[in-house]
C-alpha positions in Angstrom: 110.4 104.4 84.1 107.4 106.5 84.4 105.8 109.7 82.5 105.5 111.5 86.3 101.3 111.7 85.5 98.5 109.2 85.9 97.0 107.3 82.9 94.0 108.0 84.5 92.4 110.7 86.6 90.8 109.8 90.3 87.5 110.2 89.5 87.7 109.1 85.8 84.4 106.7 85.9 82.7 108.2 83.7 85.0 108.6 80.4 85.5 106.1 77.9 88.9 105.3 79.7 86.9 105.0 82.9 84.3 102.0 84.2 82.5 102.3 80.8 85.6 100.7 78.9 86.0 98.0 81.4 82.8 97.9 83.1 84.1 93.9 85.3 86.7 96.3 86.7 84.5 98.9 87.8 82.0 96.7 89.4 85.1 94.9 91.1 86.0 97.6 92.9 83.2 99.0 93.9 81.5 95.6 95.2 84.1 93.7 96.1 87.3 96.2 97.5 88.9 93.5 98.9 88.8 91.3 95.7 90.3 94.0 93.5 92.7 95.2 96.3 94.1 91.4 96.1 94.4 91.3 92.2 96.2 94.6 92.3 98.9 93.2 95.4 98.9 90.1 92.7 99.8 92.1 89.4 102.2 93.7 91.3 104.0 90.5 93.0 103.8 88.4 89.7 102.6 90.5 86.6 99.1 89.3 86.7 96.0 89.6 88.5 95.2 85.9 89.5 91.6 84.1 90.3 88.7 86.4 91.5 90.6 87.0 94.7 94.1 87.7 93.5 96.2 87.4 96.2 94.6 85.5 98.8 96.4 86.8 101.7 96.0 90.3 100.7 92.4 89.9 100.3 92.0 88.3 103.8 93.9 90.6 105.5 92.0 94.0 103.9 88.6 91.7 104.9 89.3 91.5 108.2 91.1 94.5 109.1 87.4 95.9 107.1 85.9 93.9 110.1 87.3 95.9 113.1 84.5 97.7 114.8 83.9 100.9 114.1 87.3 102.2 112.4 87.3 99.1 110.2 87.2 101.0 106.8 89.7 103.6 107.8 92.6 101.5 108.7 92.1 99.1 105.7 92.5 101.9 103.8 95.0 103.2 105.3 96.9 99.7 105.4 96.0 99.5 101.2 97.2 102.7 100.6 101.1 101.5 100.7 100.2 99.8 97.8 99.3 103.4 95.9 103.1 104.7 97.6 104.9 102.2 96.0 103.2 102.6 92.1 104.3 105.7 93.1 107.7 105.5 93.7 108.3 102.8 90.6 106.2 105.2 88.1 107.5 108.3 89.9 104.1 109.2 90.2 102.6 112.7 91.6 100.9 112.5 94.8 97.2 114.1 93.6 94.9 115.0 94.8 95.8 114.7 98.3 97.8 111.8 100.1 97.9 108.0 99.7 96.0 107.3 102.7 93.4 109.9 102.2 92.3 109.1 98.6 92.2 105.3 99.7 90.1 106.5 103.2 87.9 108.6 100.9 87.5 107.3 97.6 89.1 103.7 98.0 87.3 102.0 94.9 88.5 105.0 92.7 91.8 104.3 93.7 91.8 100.9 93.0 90.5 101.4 89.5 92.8 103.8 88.8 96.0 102.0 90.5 94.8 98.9 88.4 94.7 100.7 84.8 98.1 102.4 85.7 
């Protein structure tokens, strides 16, 4: 199904295959995580990203786990992260540069835009 490699690297903002060829993307997912977290669980479940908030449910839930005091961040990262394991798994994709639920922790809205343009 898959070529084993990325379409796009992590931190691939700045190329013309980055946020400057789809600049609504970019700002998506670096203002509004939850939003574009919610269109990606969408496109996956149906083929296409929905409204602004994708799926709903997914959005809520990433918001409020987001909301838990002072680990908040960390374990909704770590709860979108399953998302990056299974475009994975169906594009038998490489694990780079480190693992699911550290690239979400640390560089969640490059993941998102990278998972999206998969």
């Amino acid at each position: 199904m898959g070529n084993d490699d990325w379409q796009h690297q992590l931190i691939d903002c700045c190329s013309d295959k980055g946020c400057f060829s789809d600049n609504c993307l970019c700002l998506r997912t670096f203002c509004c995580a939850p939003c574009a977290y919610g269109q990606l669980v969408n496109r996956i479940k149906t083929g296409v990203p929905g409204d602004f908030f994708g799926d709903s449910s997914a959005c809520a839930t990433f918001t409020g786990l987001s909301c838990i005091p002072y680990v908040g961040w960390i374990v909704a990262a770590a709860h979108s992260a399953q998302i990056r394991k299974e475009i994975r798994a169906a594009y038998r994709l490489p694990e780079t540069p480190c693992g699911d639920v550290w690239v979400h922790t640390c560089c969640l809205s490059f993941a998102l835009f990278q998972e999206t343009r998969r």
